[in-house]
C-alpha beads as a LAMMPS data file, in Angstrom:
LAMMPS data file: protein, C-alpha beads

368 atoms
367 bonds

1 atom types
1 bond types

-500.0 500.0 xlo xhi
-500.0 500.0 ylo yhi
-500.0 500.0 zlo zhi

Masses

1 110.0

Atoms # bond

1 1 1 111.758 -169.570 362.085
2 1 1 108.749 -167.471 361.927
3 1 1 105.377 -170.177 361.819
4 1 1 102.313 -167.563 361.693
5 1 1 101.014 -164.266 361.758
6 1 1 97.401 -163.820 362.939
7 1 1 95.147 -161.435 364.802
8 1 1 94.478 -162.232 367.993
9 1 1 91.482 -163.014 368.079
10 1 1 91.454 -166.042 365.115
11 1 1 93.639 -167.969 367.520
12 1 1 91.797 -167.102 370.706
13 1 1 88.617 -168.620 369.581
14 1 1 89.080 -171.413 368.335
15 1 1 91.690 -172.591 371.354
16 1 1 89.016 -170.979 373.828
17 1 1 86.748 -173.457 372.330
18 1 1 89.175 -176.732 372.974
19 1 1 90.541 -175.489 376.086
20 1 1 87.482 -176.143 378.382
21 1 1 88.207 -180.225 377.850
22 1 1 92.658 -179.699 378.571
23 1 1 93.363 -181.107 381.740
24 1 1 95.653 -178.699 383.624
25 1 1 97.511 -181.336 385.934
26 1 1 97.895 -184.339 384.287
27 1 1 100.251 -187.724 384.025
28 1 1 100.619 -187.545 380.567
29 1 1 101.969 -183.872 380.364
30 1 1 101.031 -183.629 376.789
31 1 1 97.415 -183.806 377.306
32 1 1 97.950 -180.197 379.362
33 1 1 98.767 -179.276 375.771
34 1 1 96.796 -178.406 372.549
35 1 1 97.373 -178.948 369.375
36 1 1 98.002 -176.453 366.504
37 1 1 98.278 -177.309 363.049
38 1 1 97.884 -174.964 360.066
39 1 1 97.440 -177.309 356.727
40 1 1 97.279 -174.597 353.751
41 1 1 94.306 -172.090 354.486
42 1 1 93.311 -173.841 357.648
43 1 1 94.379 -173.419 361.132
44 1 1 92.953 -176.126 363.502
45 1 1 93.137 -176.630 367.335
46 1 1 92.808 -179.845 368.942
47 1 1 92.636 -180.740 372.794
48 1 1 91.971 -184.636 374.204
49 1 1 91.761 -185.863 377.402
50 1 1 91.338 -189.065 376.223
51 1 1 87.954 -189.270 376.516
52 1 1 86.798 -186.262 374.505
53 1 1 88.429 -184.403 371.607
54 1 1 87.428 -180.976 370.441
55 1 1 88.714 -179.800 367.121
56 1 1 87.973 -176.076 366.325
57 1 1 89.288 -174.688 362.665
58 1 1 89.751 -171.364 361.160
59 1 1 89.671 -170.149 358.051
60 1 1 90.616 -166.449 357.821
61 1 1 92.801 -164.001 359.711
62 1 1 96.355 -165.766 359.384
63 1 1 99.193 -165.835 357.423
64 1 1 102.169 -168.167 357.388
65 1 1 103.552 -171.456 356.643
66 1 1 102.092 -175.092 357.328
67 1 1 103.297 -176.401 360.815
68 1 1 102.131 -178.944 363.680
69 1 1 103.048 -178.453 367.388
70 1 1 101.632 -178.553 370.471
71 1 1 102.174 -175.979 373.752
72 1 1 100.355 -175.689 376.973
73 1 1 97.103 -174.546 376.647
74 1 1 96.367 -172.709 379.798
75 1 1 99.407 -170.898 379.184
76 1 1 98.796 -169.283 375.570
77 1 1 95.317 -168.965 376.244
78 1 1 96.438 -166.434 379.018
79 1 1 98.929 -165.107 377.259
80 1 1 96.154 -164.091 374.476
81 1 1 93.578 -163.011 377.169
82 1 1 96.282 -160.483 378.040
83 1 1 97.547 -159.313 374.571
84 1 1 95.652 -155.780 373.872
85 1 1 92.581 -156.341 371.550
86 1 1 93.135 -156.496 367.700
87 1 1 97.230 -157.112 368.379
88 1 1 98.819 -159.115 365.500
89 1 1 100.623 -161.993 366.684
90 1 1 103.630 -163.527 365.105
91 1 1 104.382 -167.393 366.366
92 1 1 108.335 -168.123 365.682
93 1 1 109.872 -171.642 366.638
94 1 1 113.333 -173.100 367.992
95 1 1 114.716 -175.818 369.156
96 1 1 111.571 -177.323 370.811
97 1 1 110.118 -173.578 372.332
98 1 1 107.460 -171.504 370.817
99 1 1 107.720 -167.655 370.962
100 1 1 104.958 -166.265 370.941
101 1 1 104.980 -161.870 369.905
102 1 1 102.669 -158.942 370.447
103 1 1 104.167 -155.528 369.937
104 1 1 106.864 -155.221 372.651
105 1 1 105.325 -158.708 374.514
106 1 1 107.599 -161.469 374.207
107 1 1 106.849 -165.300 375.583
108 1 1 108.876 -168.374 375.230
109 1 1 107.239 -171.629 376.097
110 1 1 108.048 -175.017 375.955
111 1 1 106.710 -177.211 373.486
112 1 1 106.047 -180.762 372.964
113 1 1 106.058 -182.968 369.629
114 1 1 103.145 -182.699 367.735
115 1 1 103.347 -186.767 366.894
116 1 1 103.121 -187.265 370.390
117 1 1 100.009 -185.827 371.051
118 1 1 97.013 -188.472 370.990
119 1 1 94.144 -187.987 368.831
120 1 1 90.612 -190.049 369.049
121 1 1 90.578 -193.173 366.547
122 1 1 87.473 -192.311 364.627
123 1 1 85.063 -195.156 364.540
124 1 1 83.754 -194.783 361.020
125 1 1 80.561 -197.738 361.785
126 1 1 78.118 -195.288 362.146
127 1 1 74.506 -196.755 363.761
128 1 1 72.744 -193.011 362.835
129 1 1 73.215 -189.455 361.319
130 1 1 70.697 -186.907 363.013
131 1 1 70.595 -183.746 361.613
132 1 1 68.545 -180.588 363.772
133 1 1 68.990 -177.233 364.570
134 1 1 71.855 -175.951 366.847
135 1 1 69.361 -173.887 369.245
136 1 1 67.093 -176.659 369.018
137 1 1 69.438 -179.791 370.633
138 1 1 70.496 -176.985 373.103
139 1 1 67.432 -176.081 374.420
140 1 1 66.957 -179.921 374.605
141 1 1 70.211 -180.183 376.595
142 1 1 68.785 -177.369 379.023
143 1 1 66.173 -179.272 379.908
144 1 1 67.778 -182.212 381.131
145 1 1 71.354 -181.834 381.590
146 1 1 71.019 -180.715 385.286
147 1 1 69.822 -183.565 386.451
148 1 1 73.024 -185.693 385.551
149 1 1 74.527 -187.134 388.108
150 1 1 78.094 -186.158 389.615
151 1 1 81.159 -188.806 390.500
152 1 1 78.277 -191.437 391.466
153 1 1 79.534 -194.784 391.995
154 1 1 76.585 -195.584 389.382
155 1 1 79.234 -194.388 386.496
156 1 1 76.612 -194.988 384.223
157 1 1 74.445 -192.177 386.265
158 1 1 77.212 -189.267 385.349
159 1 1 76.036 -188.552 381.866
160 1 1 73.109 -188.330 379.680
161 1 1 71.507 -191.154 377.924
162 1 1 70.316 -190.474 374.435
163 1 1 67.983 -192.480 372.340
164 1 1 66.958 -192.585 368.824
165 1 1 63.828 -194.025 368.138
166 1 1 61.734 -193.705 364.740
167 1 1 61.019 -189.948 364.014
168 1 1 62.329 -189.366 367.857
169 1 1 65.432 -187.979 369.702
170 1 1 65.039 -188.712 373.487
171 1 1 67.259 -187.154 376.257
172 1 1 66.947 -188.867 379.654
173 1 1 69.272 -187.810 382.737
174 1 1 68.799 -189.053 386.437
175 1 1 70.600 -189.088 389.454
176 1 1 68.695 -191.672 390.936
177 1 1 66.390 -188.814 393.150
178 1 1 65.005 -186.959 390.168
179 1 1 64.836 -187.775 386.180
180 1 1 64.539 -185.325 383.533
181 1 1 63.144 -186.228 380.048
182 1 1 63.006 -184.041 376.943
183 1 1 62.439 -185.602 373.106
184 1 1 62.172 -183.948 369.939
185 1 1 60.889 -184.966 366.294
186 1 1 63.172 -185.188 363.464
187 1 1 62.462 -185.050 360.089
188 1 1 63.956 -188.642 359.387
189 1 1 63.261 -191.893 360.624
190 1 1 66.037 -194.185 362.624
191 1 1 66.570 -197.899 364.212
192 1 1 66.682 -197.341 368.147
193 1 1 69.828 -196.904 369.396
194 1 1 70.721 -196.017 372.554
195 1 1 74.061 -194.474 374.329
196 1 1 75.091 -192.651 377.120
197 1 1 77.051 -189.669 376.720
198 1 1 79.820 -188.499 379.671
199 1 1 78.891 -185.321 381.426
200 1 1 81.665 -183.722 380.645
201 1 1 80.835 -184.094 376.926
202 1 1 77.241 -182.879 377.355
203 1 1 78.672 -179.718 379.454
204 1 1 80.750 -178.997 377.084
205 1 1 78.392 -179.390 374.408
206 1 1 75.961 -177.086 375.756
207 1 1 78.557 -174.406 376.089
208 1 1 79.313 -174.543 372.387
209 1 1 76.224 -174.887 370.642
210 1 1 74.909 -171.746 369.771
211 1 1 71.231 -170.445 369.799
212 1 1 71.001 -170.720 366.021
213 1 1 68.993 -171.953 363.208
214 1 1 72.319 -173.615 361.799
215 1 1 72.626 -177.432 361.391
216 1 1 74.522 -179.404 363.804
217 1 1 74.968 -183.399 362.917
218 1 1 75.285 -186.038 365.273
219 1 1 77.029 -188.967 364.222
220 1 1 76.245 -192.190 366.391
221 1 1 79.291 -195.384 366.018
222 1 1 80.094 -198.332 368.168
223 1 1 81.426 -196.353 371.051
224 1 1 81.525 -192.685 370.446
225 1 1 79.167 -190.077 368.784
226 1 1 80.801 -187.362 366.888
227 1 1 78.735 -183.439 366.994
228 1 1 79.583 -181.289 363.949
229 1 1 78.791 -177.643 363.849
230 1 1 80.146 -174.015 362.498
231 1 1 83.701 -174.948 362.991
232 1 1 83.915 -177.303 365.547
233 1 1 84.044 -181.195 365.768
234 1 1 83.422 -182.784 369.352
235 1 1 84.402 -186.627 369.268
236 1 1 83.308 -188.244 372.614
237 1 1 83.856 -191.920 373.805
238 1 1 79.956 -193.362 375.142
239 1 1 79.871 -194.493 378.648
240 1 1 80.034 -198.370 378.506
241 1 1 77.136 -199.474 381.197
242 1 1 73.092 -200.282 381.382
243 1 1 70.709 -197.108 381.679
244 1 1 68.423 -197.682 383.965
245 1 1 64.733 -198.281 382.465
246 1 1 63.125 -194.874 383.084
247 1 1 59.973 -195.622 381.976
248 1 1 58.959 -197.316 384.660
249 1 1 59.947 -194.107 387.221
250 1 1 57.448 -191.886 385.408
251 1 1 54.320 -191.621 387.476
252 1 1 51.004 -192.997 385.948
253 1 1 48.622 -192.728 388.963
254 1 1 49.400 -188.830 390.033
255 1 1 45.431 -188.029 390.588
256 1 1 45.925 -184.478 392.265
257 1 1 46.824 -181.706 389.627
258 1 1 48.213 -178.384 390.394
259 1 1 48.494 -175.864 387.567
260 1 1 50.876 -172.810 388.625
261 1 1 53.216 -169.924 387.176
262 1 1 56.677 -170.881 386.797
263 1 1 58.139 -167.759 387.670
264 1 1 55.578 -166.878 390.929
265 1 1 56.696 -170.618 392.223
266 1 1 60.335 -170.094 391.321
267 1 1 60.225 -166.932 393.607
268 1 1 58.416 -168.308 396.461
269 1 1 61.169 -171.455 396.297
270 1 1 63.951 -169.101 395.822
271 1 1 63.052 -166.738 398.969
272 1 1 61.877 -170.244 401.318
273 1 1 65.025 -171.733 400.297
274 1 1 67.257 -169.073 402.094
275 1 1 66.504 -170.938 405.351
276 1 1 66.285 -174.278 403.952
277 1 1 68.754 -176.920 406.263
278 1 1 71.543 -176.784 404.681
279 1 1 73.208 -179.985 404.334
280 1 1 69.451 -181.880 403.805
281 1 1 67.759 -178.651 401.658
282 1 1 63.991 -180.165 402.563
283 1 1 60.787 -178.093 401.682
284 1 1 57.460 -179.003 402.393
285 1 1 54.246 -178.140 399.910
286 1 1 51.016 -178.084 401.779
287 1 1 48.356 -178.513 399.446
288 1 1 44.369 -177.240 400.316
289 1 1 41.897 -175.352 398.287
290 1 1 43.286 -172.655 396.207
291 1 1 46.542 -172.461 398.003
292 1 1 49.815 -173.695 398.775
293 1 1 51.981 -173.128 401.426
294 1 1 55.609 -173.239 401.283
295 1 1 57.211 -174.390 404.589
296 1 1 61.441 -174.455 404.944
297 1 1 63.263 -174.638 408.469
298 1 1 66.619 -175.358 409.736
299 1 1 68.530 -176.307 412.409
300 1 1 68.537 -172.623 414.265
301 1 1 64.762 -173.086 414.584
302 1 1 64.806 -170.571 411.623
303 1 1 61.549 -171.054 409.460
304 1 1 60.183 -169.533 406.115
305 1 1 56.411 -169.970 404.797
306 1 1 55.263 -168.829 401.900
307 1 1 51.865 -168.652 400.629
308 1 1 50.721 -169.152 396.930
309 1 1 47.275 -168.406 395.713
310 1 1 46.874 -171.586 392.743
311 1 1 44.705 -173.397 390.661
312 1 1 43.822 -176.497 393.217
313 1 1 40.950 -178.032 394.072
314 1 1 42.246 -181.581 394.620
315 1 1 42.241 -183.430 398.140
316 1 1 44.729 -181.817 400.931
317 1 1 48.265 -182.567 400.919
318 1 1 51.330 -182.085 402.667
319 1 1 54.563 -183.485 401.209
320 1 1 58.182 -183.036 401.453
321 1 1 60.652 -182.613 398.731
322 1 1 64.748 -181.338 398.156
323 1 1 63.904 -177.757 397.137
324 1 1 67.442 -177.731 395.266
325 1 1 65.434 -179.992 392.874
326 1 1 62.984 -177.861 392.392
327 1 1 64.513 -175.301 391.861
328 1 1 66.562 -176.633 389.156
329 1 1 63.592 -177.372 386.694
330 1 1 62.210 -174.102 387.173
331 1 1 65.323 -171.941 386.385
332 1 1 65.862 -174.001 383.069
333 1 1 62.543 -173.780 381.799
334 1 1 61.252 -170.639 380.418
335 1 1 57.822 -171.711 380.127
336 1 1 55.496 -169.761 381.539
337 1 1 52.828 -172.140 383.363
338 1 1 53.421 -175.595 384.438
339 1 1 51.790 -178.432 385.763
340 1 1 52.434 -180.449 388.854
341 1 1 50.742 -184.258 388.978
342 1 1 50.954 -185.750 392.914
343 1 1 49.871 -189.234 394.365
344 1 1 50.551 -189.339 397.890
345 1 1 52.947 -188.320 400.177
346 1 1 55.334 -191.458 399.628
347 1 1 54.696 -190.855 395.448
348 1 1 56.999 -188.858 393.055
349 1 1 55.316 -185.948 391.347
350 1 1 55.572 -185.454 387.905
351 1 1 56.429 -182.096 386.560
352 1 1 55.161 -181.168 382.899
353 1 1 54.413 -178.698 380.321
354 1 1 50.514 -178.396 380.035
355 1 1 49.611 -179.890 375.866
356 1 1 53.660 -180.697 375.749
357 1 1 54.332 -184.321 375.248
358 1 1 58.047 -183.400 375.039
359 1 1 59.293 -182.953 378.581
360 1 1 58.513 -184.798 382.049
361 1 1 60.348 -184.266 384.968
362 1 1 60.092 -186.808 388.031
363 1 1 61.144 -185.496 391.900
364 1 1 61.149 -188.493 394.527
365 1 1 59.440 -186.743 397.525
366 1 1 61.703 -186.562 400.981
367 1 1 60.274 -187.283 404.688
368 1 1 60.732 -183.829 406.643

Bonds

1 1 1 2
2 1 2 3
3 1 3 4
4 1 4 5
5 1 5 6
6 1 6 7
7 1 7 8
8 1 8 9
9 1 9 10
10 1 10 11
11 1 11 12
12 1 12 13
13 1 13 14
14 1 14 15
15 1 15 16
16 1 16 17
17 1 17 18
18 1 18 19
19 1 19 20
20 1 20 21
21 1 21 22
22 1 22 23
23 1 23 24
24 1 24 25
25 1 25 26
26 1 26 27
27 1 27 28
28 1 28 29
29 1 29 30
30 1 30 31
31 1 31 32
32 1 32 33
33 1 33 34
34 1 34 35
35 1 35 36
36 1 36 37
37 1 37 38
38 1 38 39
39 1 39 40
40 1 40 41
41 1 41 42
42 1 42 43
43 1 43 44
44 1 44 45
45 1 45 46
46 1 46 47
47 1 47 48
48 1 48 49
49 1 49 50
50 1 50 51
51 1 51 52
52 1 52 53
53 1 53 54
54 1 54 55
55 1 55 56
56 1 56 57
57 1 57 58
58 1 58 59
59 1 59 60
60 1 60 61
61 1 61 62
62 1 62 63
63 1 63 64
64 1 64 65
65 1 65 66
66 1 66 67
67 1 67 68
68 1 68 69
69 1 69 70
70 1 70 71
71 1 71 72
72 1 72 73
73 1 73 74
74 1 74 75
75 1 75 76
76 1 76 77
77 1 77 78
78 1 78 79
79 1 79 80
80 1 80 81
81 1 81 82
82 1 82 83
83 1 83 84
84 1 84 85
85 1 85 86
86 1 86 87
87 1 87 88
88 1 88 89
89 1 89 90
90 1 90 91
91 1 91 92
92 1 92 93
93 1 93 94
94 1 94 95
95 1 95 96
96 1 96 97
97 1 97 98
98 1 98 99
99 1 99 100
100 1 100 101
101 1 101 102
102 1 102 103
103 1 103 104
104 1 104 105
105 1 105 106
106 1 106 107
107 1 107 108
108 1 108 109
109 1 109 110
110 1 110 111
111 1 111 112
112 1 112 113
113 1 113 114
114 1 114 115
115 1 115 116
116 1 116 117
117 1 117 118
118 1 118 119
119 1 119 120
120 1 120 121
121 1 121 122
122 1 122 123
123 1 123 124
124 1 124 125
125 1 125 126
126 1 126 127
127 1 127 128
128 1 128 129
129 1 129 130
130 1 130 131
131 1 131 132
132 1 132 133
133 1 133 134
134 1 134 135
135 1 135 136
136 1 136 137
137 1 137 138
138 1 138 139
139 1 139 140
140 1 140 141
141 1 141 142
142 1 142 143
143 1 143 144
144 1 144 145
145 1 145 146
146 1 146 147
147 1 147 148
148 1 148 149
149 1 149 150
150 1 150 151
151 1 151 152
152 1 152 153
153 1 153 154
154 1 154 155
155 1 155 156
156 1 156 157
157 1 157 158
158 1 158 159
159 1 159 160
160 1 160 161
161 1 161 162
162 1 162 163
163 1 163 164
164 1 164 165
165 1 165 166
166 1 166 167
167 1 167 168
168 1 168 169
169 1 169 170
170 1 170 171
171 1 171 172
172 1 172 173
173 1 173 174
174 1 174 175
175 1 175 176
176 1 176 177
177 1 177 178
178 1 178 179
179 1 179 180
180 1 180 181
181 1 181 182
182 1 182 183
183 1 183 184
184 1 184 185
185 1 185 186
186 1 186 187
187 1 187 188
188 1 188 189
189 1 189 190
190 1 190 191
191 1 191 192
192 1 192 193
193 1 193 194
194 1 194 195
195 1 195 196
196 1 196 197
197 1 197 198
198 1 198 199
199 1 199 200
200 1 200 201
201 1 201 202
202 1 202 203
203 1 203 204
204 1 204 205
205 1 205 206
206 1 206 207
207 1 207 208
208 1 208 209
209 1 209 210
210 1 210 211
211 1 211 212
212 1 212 213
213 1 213 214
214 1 214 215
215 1 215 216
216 1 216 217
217 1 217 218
218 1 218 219
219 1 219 220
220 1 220 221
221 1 221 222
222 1 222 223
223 1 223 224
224 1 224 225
225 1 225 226
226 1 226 227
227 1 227 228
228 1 228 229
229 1 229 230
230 1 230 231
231 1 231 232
232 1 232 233
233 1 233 234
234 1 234 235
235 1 235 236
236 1 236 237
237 1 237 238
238 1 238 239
239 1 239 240
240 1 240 241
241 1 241 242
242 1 242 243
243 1 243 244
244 1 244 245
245 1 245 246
246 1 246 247
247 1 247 248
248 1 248 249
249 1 249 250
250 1 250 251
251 1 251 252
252 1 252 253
253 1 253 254
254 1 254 255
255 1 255 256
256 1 256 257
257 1 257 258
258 1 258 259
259 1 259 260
260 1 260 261
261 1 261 262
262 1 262 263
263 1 263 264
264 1 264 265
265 1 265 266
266 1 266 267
267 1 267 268
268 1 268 269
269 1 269 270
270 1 270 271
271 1 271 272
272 1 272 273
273 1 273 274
274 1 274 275
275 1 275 276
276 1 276 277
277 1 277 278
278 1 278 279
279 1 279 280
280 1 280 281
281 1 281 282
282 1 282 283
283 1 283 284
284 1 284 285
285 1 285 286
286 1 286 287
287 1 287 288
288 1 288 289
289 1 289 290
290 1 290 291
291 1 291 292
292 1 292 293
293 1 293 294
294 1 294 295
295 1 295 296
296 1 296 297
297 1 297 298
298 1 298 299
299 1 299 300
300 1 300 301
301 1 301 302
302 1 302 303
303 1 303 304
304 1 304 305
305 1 305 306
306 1 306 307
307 1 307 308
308 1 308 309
309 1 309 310
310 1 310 311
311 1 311 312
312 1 312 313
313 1 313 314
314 1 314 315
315 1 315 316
316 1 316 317
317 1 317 318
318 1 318 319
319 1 319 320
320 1 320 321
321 1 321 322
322 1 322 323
323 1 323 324
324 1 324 325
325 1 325 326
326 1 326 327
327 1 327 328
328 1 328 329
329 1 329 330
330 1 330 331
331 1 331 332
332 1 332 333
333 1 333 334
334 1 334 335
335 1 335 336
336 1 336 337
337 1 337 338
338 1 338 339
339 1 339 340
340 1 340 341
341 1 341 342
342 1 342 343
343 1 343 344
344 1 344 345
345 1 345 346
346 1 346 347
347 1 347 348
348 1 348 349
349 1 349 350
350 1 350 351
351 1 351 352
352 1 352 353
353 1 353 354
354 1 354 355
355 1 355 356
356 1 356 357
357 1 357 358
358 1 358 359
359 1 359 360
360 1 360 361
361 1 361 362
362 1 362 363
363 1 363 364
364 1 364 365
365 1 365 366
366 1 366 367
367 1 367 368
């Protein structure tokens, strides 16, 4: 029985959109699967792996009759990659296998019951609704979402924590060496509430949102937060743990400030780094009058100095951090000046933007 007829490319992007979340090995096969459903003018894709669903509708380049199923995603997704640009498709189903047309292409794949598939309870006690710009929460992501921590025992470390606070969103994420911190002002007014968000969600988040005036809407429950935009829905279980108190990791003291041009640091770093050690990735920054040297060695006896002409005129310094760190700020900033606050050698420095209240970024220094 024929299901659907459809260009290509109104079921390509909408499952490209859920697919980044399927799991492609699995114990529950059916979460290697995705779910299709077309409910009168509306085709919607689903994929889950338990943790996160992404729902992605669309409204317009289909014909055909209502159905529900659900088939491997990997392999449609490749089999639509492959089908000739602009194709019409044609979807026909027996007996439990999907066959999926394109001109003289034919596929037949196995398919699995669509009441099978398991779909996110929606927690409808919602805490907060924030409403903001889609290219505004993801250049708020950039700024932070590097610094998330990856399969640390500290589960609680492998995501993003994010606050509302009175006219505030706040977006902390640390790995315990470094913390980045980026906030923005909303037009409305909220209770504090705090959650932490799984990295996959926030990776996958970032990917999606588009650089666009357009509304997206956060919806904060219990123990998930639901993101609503264009024509997806992301629902994401929050990471049940204590974030640590970052507040208290943000440098008051830093007495010694260096002012210096993102992009003339990021390609001194970038060329130093080439013979950086690589399993330990130090640097050191030695600080005089006007200029700072960038020192990297490794364990061939292999050394790189660079030599930056700055605005410094604080005491001398010589100090050690991971350069990988570094690094990471300044590619995801596009800022073009930035300042750097240091204490001493044992103190973190504190990265900002210079009359920018919105972003602080914290480096524990290394001994080298």
């Amino acid at each position: 029985m024929q299901l659907l007829q459809a260009e290509r490319d109104a079921l390509l992007k909408p499952l490209a959109t859920v697919t980044g979340i399927v799991e492609r090995r699995h114990t529950l096969p059916i979460l290697s699967n995705v779910l299709i459903q077309k409910t009168g003018d509306m085709l919607a894709f689903t994929g889950t792996d338990l943790e996160i669903q992404i729902a992605s509708t669309q409204v317009e380049g289909f014909s055909g009759n209502d159905f529900a199923l659900t088939v491997s995603a990997k392999k449609l997704s490749d089999i639509l990659r492959a089908i000739p640009d602009k194709s019409v498709v044609t979807f026909e189903e027996n007996e439990s296998r999907l066959t999926v047309k394109a001109g003289k292409s034919r596929f037949v794949l196995q398919t699995l019951p669509s009441a099978d598939f398991p779909t996110l309870s929606v927690d409808t006690n919602l805490r907060a609704t924030v409403r903001m710009p889609q290219g505004q929460l993801k250049a708020l992501l950039g700024r932070v979402q590097y610094a998330m921590a990856h399969q640390d025992i500290r589960y609680y470390l492998n995501g993003l924590f994010l606050v509302t606070e009175g006219n505030h969103l706040k977006l902390v994420a640390t790995d315990g060496h470094r913390l980045a911190y980026a906030s923005a002002e909303l037009e409305t007014s909220f209770d504090k509430n705090e959650v932490i968000l799984p990295r996959k969600t926030i990776l996958e988040l970032y990917k999606l949102l588009q650089e666009v005036d357009d509304e997206v809407t956060i919806d904060i429950a219990g123990n998930q937060v639901k993101f609503s935009f264009g024509n997806v829905v992301i629902h994401s279980k929050v990471v049940d743990g204590k974030f640590p108190d970052y507040n208290r990791v943000i440098p008051q003291n830093n007495d010694k400030l260096l002012t210096i041009e993102r992009p003339l640091l990021l390609a001194a770093l970038q060329r130093a780094a080439i013979l950086s050690n690589e399993k330990f990735r130090g640097v050191r920054l030695v600080l005089t009058d006007g200029v700072l040297k960038i020192l990297c060695n490794n364990n061939e006896q292999e050394e790189a100095q660079e030599e930056v002409e700055v605005d410094y005129t604080g005491a001398p310094l010589d100090i050690g951090f991971n350069i990988q760190y570094l690094l990471d700020v300044l590619t995801n900033l596009s800022v073009e000046q930035l300042n750097f606050t240091f204490g001493d050698v044992n103190s973190s420095v504190l990265v900002t933007i210079a009359d920018n209240e919105h972003f602080k970024y914290i480096v524990m220094p290394m001994r080298i």
